[in-house]
C-alpha positions in Angstrom: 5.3 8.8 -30.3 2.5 11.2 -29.4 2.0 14.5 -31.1 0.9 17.6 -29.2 -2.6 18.2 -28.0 -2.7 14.3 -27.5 -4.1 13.0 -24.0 -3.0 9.0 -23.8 -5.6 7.0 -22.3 -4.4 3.7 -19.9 -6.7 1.3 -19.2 -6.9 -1.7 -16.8 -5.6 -4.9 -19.1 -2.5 -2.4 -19.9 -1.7 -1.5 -16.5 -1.9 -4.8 -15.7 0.0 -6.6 -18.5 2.9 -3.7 -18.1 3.0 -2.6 -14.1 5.0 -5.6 -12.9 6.1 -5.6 -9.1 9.7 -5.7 -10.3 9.0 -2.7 -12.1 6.8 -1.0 -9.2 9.0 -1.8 -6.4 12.2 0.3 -7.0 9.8 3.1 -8.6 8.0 2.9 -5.2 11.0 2.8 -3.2 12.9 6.2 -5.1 9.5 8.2 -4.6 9.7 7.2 -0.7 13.0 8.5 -0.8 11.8 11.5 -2.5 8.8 12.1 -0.3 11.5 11.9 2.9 13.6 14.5 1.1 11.1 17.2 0.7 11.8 16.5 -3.1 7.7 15.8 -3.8 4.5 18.5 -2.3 1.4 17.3 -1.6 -1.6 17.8 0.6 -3.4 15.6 3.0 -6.1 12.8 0.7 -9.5 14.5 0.8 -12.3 11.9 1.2 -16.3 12.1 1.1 -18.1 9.5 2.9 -20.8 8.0 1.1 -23.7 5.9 1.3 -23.2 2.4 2.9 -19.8 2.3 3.7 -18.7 3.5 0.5 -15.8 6.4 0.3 -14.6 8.8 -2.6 -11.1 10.3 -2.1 -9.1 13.2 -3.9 -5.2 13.0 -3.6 -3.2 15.5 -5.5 0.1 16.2 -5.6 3.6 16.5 -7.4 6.7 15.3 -7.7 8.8 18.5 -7.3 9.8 21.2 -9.4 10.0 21.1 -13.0 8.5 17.4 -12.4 5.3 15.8 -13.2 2.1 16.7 -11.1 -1.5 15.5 -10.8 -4.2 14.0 -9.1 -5.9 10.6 -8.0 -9.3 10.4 -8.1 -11.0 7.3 -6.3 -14.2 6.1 -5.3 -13.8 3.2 -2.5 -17.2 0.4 -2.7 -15.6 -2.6 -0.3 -18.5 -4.8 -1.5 -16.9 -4.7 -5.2 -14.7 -7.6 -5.0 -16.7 -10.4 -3.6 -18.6 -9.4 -6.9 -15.7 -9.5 -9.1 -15.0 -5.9 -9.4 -12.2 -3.7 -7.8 -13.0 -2.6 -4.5 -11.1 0.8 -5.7 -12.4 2.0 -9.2 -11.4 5.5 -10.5 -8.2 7.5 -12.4 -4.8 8.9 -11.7 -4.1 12.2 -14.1 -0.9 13.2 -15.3 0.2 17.4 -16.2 2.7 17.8 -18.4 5.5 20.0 -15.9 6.3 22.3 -19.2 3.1 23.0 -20.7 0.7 22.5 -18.2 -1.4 20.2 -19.8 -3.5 16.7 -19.1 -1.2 13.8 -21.1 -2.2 11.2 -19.7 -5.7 9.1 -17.7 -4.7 5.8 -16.4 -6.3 3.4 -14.4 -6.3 4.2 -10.9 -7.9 1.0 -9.5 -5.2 -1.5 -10.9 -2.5 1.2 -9.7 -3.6 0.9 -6.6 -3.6 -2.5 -5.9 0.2 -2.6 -7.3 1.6 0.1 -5.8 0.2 -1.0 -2.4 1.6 -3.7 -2.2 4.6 -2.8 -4.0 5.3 -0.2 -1.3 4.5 -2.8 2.0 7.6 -4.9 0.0 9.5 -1.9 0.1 8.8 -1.3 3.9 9.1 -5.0 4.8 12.7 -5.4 2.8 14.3 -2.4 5.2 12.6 -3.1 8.3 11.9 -7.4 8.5 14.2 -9.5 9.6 16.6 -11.0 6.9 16.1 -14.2 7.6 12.0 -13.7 7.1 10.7 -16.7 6.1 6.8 -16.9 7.6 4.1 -14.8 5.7 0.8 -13.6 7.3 -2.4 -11.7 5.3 -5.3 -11.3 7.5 -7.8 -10.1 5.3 -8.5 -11.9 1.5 -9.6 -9.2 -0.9 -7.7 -8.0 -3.7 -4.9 -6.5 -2.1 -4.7 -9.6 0.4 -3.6 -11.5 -3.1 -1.4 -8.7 -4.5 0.5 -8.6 -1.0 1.2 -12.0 -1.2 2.9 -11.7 -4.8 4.8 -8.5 -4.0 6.2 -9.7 -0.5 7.2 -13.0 -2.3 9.5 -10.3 -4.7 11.2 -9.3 -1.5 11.6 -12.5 0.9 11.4 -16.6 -0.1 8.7 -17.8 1.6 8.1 -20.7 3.1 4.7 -20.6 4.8 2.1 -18.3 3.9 -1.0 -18.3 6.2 -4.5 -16.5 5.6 -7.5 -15.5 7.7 -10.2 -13.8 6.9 -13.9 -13.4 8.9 -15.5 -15.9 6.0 -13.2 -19.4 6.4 -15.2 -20.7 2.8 -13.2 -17.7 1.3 -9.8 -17.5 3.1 -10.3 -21.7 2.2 -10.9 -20.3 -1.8 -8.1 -17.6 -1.5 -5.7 -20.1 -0.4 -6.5 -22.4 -3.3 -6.8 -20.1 -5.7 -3.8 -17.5 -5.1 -1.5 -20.8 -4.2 -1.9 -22.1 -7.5 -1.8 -19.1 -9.2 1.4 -17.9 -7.8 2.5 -21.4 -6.9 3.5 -20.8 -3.2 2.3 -22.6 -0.2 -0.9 -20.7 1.7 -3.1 -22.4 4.5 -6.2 -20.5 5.7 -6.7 -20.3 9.4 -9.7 -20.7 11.6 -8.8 -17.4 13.7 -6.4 -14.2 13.2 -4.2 -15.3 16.1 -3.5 -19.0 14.8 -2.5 -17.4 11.4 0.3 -14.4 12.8 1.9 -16.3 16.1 4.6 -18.1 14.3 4.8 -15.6 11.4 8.1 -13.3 10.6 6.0 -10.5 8.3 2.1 -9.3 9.0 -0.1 -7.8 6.7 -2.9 -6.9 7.3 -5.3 -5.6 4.7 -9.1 -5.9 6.0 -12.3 -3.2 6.2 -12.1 -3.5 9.8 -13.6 -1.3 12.0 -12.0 -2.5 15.6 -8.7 -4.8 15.9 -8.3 -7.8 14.0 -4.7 -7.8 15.5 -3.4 -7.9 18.7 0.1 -7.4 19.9 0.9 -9.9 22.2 0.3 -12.3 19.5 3.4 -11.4 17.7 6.7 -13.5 18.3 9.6 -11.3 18.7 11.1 -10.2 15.5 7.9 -9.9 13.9 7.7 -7.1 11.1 3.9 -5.7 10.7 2.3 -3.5 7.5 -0.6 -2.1 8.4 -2.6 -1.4 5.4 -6.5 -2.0 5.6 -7.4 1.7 7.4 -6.2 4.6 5.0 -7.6 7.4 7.3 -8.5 8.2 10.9 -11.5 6.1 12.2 -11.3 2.1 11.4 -8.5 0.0 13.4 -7.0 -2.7 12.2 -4.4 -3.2 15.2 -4.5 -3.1 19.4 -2.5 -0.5 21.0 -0.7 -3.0 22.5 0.9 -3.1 18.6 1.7 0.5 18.4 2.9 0.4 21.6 5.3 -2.0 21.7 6.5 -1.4 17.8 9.5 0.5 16.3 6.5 2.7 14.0 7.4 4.4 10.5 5.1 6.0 8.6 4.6 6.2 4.7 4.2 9.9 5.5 4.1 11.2 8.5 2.1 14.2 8.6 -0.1 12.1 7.3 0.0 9.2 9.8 -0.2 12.0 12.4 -3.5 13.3 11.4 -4.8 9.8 9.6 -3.2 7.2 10.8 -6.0 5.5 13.0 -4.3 3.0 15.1 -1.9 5.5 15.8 -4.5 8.3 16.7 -6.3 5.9 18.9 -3.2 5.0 21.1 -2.4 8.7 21.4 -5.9 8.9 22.4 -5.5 6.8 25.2 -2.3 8.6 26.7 0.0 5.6 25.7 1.9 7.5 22.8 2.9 10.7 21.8 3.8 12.3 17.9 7.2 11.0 19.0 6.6 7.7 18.9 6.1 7.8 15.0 9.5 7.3 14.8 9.9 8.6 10.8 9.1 7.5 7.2 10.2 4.8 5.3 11.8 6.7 2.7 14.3 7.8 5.6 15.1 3.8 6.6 15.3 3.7 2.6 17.9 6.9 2.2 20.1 6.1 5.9 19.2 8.9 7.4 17.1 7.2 9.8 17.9 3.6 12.1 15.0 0.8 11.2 15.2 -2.3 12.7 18.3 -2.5 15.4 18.1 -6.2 16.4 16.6 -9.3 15.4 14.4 -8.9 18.2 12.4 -5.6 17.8 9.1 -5.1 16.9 8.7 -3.0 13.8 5.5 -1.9 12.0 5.1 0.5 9.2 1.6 2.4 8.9 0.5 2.7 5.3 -1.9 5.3 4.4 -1.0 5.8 0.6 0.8 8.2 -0.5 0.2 10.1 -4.3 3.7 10.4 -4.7 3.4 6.7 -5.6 0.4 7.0 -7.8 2.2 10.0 -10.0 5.5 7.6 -9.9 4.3 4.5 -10.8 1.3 6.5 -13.4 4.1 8.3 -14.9 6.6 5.5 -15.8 4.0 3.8 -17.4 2.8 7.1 -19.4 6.9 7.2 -20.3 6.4 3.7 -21.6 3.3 4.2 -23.7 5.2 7.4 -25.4 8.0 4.7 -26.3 5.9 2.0 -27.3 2.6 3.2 -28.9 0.1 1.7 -26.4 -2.9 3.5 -25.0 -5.8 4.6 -26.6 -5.4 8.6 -27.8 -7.7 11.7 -28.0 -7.2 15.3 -29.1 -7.0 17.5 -26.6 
């Protein structure tokens, strides 16, 4: 147990040994919930563009009154992970709700690439089909592999397909993450080979334009979209959003950041009504996801802090119980 005036420092190899996706998943899913409710506050991510493609963003929030609050603080260099680094690096800090003061720094990077995907496997168990069987990741980077693990936590797959602008890596991601998590994955020659027959979509890329188009889709198809976190890069056609039952993680945010949304508005082909709600309202009941087997549903994922403060705060619960984590006077 930690004493007062202690901060409790997380690091990577602890996030990662502790922050399961059956752990993430139903803390994900609650904090949707809560979002939806009006039970969380934050404001819209703040992000600085920076030399070469490179981003750093500033997310605070809190998890309601009397609750834990805090901020994210990330710095976004895409070329990371064909290096072996994380393409996002930086810290998620935790307030105590009493006292006011900083108990805990944990590692934002590995957060994010759990509670990502954790959160596209709480969007694809309400809205794909139950009988989901077909996985497709366009994109292989880091959160290409953790979307594979995390959708596998919500729907048996059969066939997992992969594509990715560089076949030698989509080739090495399908060996690699195929043995590692022992499920079936083929890399494709083109984007629209690898999602025609598929039941789920994700697609997690650093695509400027559309990697995916619409008319590609079978019926029944369920889509995250994932890669673009704020208004600019496109990752679908508007055919997509046009055609699609869309949810939002959050929608004020998808309003104002959610890029393949803004675009279509752009173009005249859909209004603020056509984002139909958030997730967290499929989750709680209040709102209708999928209504047949044949509708086209996508869910637009921006990232929300409520699941950084969640997900960092269960695990700061867990280091209080257990002892782990490196601590500092404060």
């Amino acid at each position: 147990m930690m004493g007062a005036g202690e901060l409790v420092v997380i690091g990577r190899e602890e996030v990662r040994a502790r922050l399961t996706y059956e752990a993430c998943i139903p803390v994900v899913r609650d904090a949707m919930i809560a979002l939806s409710q009006g039970r969380t506050r934050q404001t819209l991510r703040q992000i600085i563009d920076l030399d070469g493609g490179r981003a750093f963003g500033v997310m605070p929030g809190a998890m309601g009154p009397g609750e834990v609050f805090g901020a994210k603080l990330i710095s976004v260099y895409p070329e990371n992970f064909a290096k072996g680094a994380q393409s996002h690096q930086g810290v998620v800090t935790l307030f105590d709700p009493e006292s006011g003061a900083p108990v805990a720094i944990v590692h934002a990077g590995e957060i994010t690439a759990v509670r990502t995907a954790a959160a596209s496997a709480v969007a694809t168990d309400a809205l794909a089909r139950r009988d989901a069987r077909r996985l497709a990741i366009l994109g292989y980077g880091e959160q290409g592999e953790t979307h594979v693990e995390a959708i596998s936590k919500v729907r048996p797959l059969d066939e997992i397909t992969v594509w990715g602008r560089s076949p030698e890596r989509a080739a090495a991601f399908a060996v690699r993450v195929g043995a590692r998590l022992e499920l079936p994955i083929r890399a494709c020659a083109t984007a629209r080979e690898a999602v025609q027959e598929a039941d789920m979509v994700c697609t997690v890329t650093a695509a400027a334009e559309p990697i995916l188009e619409g008319a590609w889709l079978r019926p029944g198809a369920h889509v995250n979209l994932v890669g673009s976190s704020r208004a600019g890069p496109v990752e679908a056609d508007r055919a997509l959003v046009v055609s699609a039952r869309f949810f939002a993680d959050h929608r004020e945010g998808v309003l104002r950041q959610g890029a393949e949304f803004l675009r279509a508005k752009a173009a005249g082909a859909v209004d603020d009504d056509h984002v139909l709600g958030e997730i967290g309202e499929v989750l709680a009941g209040t709102l209708a996801g999928r209504r047949s087997s044949e509708d086209l549903t996508v869910y637009k994922s921006l990232g929300s802090i409520v699941q950084d403060l969640s997900t960092a705060w269960s695990l700061y619960e867990q280091a209080r119980r257990e002892g782990f984590g490196a601590r500092a006077a404060f």
